[in-house]
C-alpha positions as a printed NumPy array, in Angstrom:
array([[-114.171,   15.926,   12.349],
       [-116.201,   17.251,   15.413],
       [-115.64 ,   16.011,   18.803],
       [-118.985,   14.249,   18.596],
       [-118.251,   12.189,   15.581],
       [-114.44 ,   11.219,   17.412],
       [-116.285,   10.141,   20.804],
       [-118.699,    7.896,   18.705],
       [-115.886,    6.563,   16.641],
       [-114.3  ,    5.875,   20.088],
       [-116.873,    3.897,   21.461],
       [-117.62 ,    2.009,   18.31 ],
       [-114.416,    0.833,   17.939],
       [-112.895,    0.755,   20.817],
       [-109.605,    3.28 ,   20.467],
       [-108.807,    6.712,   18.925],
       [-105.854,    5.391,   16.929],
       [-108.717,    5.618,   13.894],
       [-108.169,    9.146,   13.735],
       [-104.66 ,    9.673,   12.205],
       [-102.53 ,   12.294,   10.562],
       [-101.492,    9.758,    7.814],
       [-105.339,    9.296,    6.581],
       [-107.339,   10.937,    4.209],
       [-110.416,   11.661,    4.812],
       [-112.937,    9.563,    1.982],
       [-115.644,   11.395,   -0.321],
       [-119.263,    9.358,    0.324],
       [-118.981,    8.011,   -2.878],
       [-114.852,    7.14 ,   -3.539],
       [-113.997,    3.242,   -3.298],
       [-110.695,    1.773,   -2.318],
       [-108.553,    1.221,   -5.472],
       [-106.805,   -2.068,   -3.921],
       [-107.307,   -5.25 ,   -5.911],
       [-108.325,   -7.656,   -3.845],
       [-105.907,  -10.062,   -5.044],
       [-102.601,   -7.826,   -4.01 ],
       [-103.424,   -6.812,   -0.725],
       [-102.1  ,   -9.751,    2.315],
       [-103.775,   -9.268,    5.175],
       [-101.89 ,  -10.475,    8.159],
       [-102.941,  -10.8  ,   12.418],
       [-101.274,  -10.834,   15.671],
       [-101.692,  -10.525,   18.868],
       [-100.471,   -8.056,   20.912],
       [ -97.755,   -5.676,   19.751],
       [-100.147,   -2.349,   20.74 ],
       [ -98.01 ,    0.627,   21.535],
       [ -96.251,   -0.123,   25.037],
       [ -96.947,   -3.533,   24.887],
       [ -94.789,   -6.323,   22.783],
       [ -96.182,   -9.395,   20.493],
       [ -97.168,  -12.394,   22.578],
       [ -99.306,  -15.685,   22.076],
       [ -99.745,  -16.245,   26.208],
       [-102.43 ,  -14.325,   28.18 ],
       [-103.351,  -14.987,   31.676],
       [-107.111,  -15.624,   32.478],
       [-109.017,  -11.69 ,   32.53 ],
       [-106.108,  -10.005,   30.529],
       [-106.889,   -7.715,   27.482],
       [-105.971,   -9.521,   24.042],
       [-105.032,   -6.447,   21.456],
       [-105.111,   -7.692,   17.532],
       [-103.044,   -6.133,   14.831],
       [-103.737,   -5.594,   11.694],
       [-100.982,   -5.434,    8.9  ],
       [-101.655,   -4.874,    5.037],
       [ -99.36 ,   -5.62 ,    2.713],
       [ -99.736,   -4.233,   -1.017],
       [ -97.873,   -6.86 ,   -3.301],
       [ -98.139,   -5.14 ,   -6.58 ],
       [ -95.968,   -2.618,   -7.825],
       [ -97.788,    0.637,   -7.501],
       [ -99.118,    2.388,   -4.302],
       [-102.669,    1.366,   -2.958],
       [-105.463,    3.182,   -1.234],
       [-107.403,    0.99 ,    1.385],
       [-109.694,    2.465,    3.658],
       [-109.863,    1.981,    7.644],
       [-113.571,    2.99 ,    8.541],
       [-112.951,    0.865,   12.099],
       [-112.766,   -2.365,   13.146],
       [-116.65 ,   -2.64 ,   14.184],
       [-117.297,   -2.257,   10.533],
       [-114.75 ,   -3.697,    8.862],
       [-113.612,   -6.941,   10.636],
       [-115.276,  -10.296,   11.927],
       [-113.065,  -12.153,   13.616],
       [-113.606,  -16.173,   14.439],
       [-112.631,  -17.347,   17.48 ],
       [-112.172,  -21.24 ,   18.413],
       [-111.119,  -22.239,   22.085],
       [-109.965,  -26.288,   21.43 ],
       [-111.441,  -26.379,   18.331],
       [-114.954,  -25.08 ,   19.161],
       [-116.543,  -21.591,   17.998],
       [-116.875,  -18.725,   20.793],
       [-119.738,  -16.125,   20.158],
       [-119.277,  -12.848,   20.295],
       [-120.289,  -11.291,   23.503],
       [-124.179,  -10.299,   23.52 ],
       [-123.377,   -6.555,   22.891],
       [-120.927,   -6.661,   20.124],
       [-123.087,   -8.957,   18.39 ],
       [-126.087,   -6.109,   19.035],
       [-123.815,   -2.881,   17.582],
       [-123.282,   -5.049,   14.771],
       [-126.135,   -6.331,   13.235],
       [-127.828,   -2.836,   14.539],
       [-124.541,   -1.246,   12.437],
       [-125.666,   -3.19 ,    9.024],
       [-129.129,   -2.555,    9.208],
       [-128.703,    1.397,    9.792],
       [-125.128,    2.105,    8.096],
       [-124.046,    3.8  ,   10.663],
       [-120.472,    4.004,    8.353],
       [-122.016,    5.885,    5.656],
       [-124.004,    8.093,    7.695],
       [-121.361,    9.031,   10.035],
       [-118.646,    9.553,    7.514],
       [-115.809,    8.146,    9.609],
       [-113.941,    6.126,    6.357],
       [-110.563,    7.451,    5.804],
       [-108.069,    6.004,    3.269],
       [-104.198,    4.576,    3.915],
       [-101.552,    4.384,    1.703],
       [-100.23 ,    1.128,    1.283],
       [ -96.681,    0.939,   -0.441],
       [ -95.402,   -1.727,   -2.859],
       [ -93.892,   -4.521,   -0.488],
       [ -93.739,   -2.466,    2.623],
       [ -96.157,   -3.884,    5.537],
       [ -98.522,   -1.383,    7.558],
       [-100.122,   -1.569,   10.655],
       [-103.653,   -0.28 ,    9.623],
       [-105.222,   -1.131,   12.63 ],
       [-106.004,   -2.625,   15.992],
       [-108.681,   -4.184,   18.357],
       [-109.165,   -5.483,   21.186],
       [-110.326,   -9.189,   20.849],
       [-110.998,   -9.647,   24.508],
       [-111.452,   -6.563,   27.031],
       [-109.039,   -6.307,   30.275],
       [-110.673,   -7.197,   33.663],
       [-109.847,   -4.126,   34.914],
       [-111.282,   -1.695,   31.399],
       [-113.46 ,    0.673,   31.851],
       [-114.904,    0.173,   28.13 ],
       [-116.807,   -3.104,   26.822],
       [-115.051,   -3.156,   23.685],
       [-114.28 ,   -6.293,   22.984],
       [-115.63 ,   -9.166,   20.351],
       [-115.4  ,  -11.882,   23.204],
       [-116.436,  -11.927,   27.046],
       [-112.871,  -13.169,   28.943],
       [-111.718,  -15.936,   28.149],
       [-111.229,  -18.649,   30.711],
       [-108.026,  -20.837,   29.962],
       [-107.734,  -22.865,   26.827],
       [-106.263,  -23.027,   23.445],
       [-107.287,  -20.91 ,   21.277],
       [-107.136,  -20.036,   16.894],
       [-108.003,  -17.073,   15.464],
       [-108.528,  -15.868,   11.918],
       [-110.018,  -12.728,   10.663],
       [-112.184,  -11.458,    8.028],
       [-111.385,   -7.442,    6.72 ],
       [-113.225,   -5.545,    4.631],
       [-110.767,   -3.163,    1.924],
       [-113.754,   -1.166,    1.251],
       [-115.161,    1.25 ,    4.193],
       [-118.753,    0.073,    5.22 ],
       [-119.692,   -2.748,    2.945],
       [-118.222,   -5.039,    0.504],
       [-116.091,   -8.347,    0.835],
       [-114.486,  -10.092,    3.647],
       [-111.157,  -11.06 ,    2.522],
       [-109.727,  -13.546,    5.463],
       [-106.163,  -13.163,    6.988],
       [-104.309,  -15.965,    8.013],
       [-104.46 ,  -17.836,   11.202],
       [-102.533,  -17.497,   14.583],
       [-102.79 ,  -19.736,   17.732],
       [-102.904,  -18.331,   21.482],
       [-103.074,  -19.351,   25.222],
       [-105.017,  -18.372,   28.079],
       [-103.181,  -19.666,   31.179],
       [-104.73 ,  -19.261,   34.902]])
Protein backbone atom coordinates (compact mmCIF):
# COMPACT_ATOMS: atom_id res chain seq x y z
CA UNK A 1 0.00 0.00 0.00
CA UNK A 2 1.71 3.40 -0.89
CA UNK A 3 1.91 6.16 1.49
CA UNK A 4 -0.64 8.01 -0.61
CA UNK A 5 -3.34 5.45 -0.45
CA UNK A 6 -2.56 5.18 3.81
CA UNK A 7 -2.85 9.16 4.17
CA UNK A 8 -6.24 9.02 2.23
CA UNK A 9 -7.40 6.06 4.19
CA UNK A 10 -6.41 8.24 7.20
CA UNK A 11 -8.40 11.06 6.49
CA UNK A 12 -11.39 9.12 5.32
CA UNK A 13 -11.71 7.35 8.24
CA UNK A 14 -10.39 8.99 10.72
CA UNK A 15 -7.35 6.57 12.23
CA UNK A 16 -4.58 4.29 10.84
CA UNK A 17 -5.67 1.30 12.93
CA UNK A 18 -7.28 0.20 9.24
CA UNK A 19 -4.01 -0.81 8.19
CA UNK A 20 -3.13 -4.00 10.19
CA UNK A 21 -0.77 -6.92 10.17
CA UNK A 22 -3.72 -9.33 10.88
CA UNK A 23 -5.59 -8.30 7.42
CA UNK A 24 -5.47 -9.53 4.14
CA UNK A 25 -5.43 -7.55 1.60
CA UNK A 26 -8.97 -8.27 -0.79
CA UNK A 27 -8.84 -9.11 -4.70
CA UNK A 28 -11.42 -6.35 -6.55
CA UNK A 29 -13.66 -8.96 -7.13
CA UNK A 30 -13.57 -11.51 -3.70
CA UNK A 31 -16.76 -11.09 -1.33
CA UNK A 32 -16.86 -11.73 2.36
CA UNK A 33 -17.87 -15.40 2.99
CA UNK A 34 -19.83 -14.45 6.39
CA UNK A 35 -23.51 -15.32 6.43
CA UNK A 36 -25.23 -12.66 7.44
CA UNK A 37 -27.16 -14.52 9.87
CA UNK A 38 -23.91 -15.73 12.09
CA UNK A 39 -22.09 -12.72 12.40
CA UNK A 40 -23.33 -10.36 15.94
CA UNK A 41 -22.36 -7.18 15.59
CA UNK A 42 -21.91 -5.45 18.86
CA UNK A 43 -21.01 -1.28 19.93
CA UNK A 44 -19.47 0.60 22.67
CA UNK A 45 -18.20 3.44 23.55
CA UNK A 46 -14.95 4.11 24.41
CA UNK A 47 -12.48 1.33 25.16
CA UNK A 48 -9.79 2.84 22.30
CA UNK A 49 -6.27 1.91 23.17
CA UNK A 50 -5.26 4.06 26.37
CA UNK A 51 -8.57 4.86 27.12
CA UNK A 52 -11.23 2.45 29.11
CA UNK A 53 -15.15 1.76 28.26
CA UNK A 54 -17.40 4.53 29.54
CA UNK A 55 -21.10 5.76 28.92
CA UNK A 56 -20.30 9.55 30.53
CA UNK A 57 -18.61 12.27 28.40
CA UNK A 58 -18.25 15.80 29.39
CA UNK A 59 -19.55 18.52 26.93
CA UNK A 60 -16.50 18.89 23.82
CA UNK A 61 -14.90 15.43 24.66
CA UNK A 62 -14.10 12.89 21.82
CA UNK A 63 -16.66 9.83 21.85
CA UNK A 64 -14.54 6.66 20.28
CA UNK A 65 -17.03 3.62 19.07
CA UNK A 66 -16.01 0.02 18.98
CA UNK A 67 -16.79 -2.34 16.88
CA UNK A 68 -16.87 -6.14 17.88
CA UNK A 69 -17.88 -9.13 15.48
CA UNK A 70 -18.74 -12.14 16.67
CA UNK A 71 -18.88 -15.31 14.23
CA UNK A 72 -21.53 -17.75 15.85
CA UNK A 73 -21.19 -20.65 13.56
CA UNK A 74 -18.77 -23.24 13.78
CA UNK A 75 -16.21 -22.57 11.12
CA UNK A 76 -13.89 -19.49 10.68
CA UNK A 77 -15.30 -16.36 8.78
CA UNK A 78 -13.82 -13.77 6.50
CA UNK A 79 -15.41 -10.20 6.91
CA UNK A 80 -13.91 -7.35 5.41
CA UNK A 81 -13.01 -3.84 7.14
CA UNK A 82 -12.79 -1.34 4.10
CA UNK A 83 -13.31 1.68 6.96
CA UNK A 84 -15.80 3.01 8.85
CA UNK A 85 -16.73 5.93 6.24
CA UNK A 86 -17.82 3.14 4.03
CA UNK A 87 -19.01 0.66 5.97
CA UNK A 88 -21.01 2.11 8.95
CA UNK A 89 -24.03 4.61 9.50
CA UNK A 90 -24.53 5.20 12.75
CA UNK A 91 -28.00 6.84 14.28
CA UNK A 92 -27.75 9.08 16.83
CA UNK A 93 -30.81 10.28 19.16
CA UNK A 94 -30.16 12.98 21.97
CA UNK A 95 -33.72 12.52 24.26
CA UNK A 96 -35.26 10.70 21.79
CA UNK A 97 -34.75 12.99 18.77
CA UNK A 98 -32.44 12.26 15.58
CA UNK A 99 -28.98 14.29 15.33
CA UNK A 100 -27.63 14.81 11.69
CA UNK A 101 -24.51 14.13 10.80
CA UNK A 102 -22.28 17.09 10.70
CA UNK A 103 -22.42 18.95 7.14
CA UNK A 104 -19.05 17.38 6.02
CA UNK A 105 -19.45 13.81 6.89
CA UNK A 106 -22.69 13.85 5.33
CA UNK A 107 -20.71 15.47 2.02
CA UNK A 108 -17.70 12.54 1.95
CA UNK A 109 -20.47 10.26 2.07
CA UNK A 110 -22.92 10.67 -0.37
CA UNK A 111 -19.78 12.05 -2.61
CA UNK A 112 -18.19 8.32 -1.46
CA UNK A 113 -21.42 6.36 -3.03
CA UNK A 114 -21.71 8.21 -6.02
CA UNK A 115 -17.84 7.81 -7.03
CA UNK A 116 -16.83 4.42 -5.12
CA UNK A 117 -14.13 5.73 -3.84
CA UNK A 118 -13.79 1.91 -1.99
CA UNK A 119 -13.44 0.13 -5.14
CA UNK A 120 -11.28 2.50 -6.79
CA UNK A 121 -8.93 2.94 -4.04
CA UNK A 122 -8.60 -0.67 -3.10
CA UNK A 123 -8.38 -0.15 0.65
CA UNK A 124 -10.82 -3.50 1.62
CA UNK A 125 -8.92 -5.94 3.60
CA UNK A 126 -10.42 -9.11 5.14
CA UNK A 127 -10.45 -10.34 9.13
CA UNK A 128 -10.68 -13.53 10.43
CA UNK A 129 -13.40 -14.02 12.64
CA UNK A 130 -13.21 -17.27 14.87
CA UNK A 131 -16.10 -19.52 15.97
CA UNK A 132 -17.39 -17.84 19.32
CA UNK A 133 -14.43 -15.65 19.93
CA UNK A 134 -15.35 -11.72 19.76
CA UNK A 135 -13.03 -9.22 17.68
CA UNK A 136 -12.56 -5.76 17.76
CA UNK A 137 -12.70 -5.02 13.93
CA UNK A 138 -12.85 -1.54 14.27
CA UNK A 139 -13.24 1.94 15.65
CA UNK A 140 -14.55 5.57 15.10
CA UNK A 141 -14.87 8.41 16.42
CA UNK A 142 -18.63 9.35 16.83
CA UNK A 143 -17.96 12.85 18.01
CA UNK A 144 -14.44 14.68 17.46
CA UNK A 145 -12.44 16.11 20.68
CA UNK A 146 -12.51 19.95 21.14
CA UNK A 147 -9.10 20.05 21.09
CA UNK A 148 -8.51 17.44 17.47
CA UNK A 149 -6.80 18.55 14.94
CA UNK A 150 -8.92 16.26 12.40
CA UNK A 151 -12.83 16.70 11.62
CA UNK A 152 -13.49 13.17 11.75
CA UNK A 153 -16.35 12.70 13.35
CA UNK A 154 -20.20 11.67 12.30
CA UNK A 155 -21.60 14.40 14.78
CA UNK A 156 -20.59 18.17 15.58
CA UNK A 157 -20.10 18.13 19.77
CA UNK A 158 -22.56 17.33 21.49
CA UNK A 159 -23.98 19.68 24.06
CA UNK A 160 -25.35 17.76 27.23
CA UNK A 161 -28.18 15.32 26.97
CA UNK A 162 -29.10 11.74 26.80
CA UNK A 163 -28.21 10.10 24.20
CA UNK A 164 -28.90 6.20 22.13
CA UNK A 165 -26.96 4.95 19.63
CA UNK A 166 -27.24 2.05 17.22
CA UNK A 167 -25.25 1.24 14.22
CA UNK A 168 -25.59 -0.06 10.84
CA UNK A 169 -22.22 -2.25 9.32
CA UNK A 170 -21.72 -3.37 6.18
CA UNK A 171 -19.86 -7.31 6.08
CA UNK A 172 -19.09 -6.66 2.56
CA UNK A 173 -16.28 -3.87 1.68
CA UNK A 174 -17.95 -0.95 -0.33
CA UNK A 175 -21.52 -1.90 -0.91
CA UNK A 176 -24.03 -4.33 0.18
CA UNK A 177 -26.32 -4.60 3.38
CA UNK A 178 -26.49 -2.78 6.57
CA UNK A 179 -26.86 -5.28 9.20
CA UNK A 180 -27.70 -3.14 12.60
CA UNK A 181 -25.87 -3.77 15.98
CA UNK A 182 -27.54 -3.40 19.05
CA UNK A 183 -28.17 -0.33 21.02
CA UNK A 184 -26.18 1.45 23.87
CA UNK A 185 -27.18 4.60 25.89
CA UNK A 186 -24.65 7.57 26.81
CA UNK A 187 -24.32 10.97 28.66
CA UNK A 188 -22.98 14.21 27.89
CA UNK A 189 -22.58 16.07 31.21
CA UNK A 190 -21.35 19.93 31.35
Amino acid sequence: MSIATLILMIMLTGSAHAVRSDCIPLQPTQQSKAASGQIRITITTGGVPNRPATNTYRVGESIPLVITMTNTGSEPVYVCESGTFYQDRPQLLRNGQPVAYASYRQSMVQAAEKEQTCKQDNLPQQMLLRPNEPTVVDWFNLVEGATSLYDDGWYEPLPAGKYTLTNQRRLNCCDGALLETNTINFVVVP
